[in-house]
C-alpha positions in Angstrom: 0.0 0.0 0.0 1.6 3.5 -0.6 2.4 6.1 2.2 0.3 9.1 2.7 2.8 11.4 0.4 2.8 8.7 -2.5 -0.9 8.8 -2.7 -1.3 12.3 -2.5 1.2 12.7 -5.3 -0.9 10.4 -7.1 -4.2 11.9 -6.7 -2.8 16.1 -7.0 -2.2 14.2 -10.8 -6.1 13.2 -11.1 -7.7 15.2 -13.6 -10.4 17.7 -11.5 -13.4 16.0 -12.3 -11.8 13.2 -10.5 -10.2 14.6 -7.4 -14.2 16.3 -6.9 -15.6 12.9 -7.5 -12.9 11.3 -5.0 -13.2 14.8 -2.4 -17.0 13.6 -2.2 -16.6 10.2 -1.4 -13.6 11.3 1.3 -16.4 13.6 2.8 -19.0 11.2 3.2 -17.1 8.2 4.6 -16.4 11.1 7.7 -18.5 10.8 10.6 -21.6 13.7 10.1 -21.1 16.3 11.2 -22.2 17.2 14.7 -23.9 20.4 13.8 -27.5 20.2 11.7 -28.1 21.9 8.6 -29.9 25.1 10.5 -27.2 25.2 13.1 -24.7 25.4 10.2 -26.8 27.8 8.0 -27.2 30.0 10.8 -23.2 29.8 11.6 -22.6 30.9 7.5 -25.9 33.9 7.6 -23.6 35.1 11.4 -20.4 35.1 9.5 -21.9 36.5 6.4 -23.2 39.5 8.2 -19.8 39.8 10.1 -17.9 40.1 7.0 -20.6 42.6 5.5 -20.9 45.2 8.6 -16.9 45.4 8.4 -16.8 43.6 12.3 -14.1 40.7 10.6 -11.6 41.2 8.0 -11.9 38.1 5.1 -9.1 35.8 5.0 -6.9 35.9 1.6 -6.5 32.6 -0.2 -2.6 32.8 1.2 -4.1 33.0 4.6 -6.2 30.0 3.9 -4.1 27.7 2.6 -1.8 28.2 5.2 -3.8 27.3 7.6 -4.1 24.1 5.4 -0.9 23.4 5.5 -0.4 24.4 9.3 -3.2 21.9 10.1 -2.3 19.1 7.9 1.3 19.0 10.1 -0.5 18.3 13.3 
């Protein structure tokens, strides 16, 4: 079986169609999730209107994937 940094070489060279197809099947052999759809709705409508009234500052795609990459060492 190959190591965790063989496989993901392998499937960062999966056309996209087929890392989204293989992203989806990741995400639903995961647990659910332990917040329902209405908590979770409310949660992005919160953060929405925190991002629109100026109270938070949105994250730049730099930020975010270094967070990624910070999380995925741990």
């Amino acid at each position: 079986m190959p190591n965790l940094e063989e496989l993901e070489t392998a499937v960062l060279s999966l056309g996209q169609p087929q890392r989204e197809r293989l992203l989806a099947s990741l995400l639903d052999s995961l647990p659910p999730a332990a917040m329902t759809e209405e908590q979770i709705l409310a949660e992005a409508i919160q953060r929405d209107h925190q991002l629109m009234s100026g109270a938070v500052q949105p994250m730049t795609e730099a930020q975010f994937r270094a967070g990624l990459i910070y999380r995925r060492g741990e």
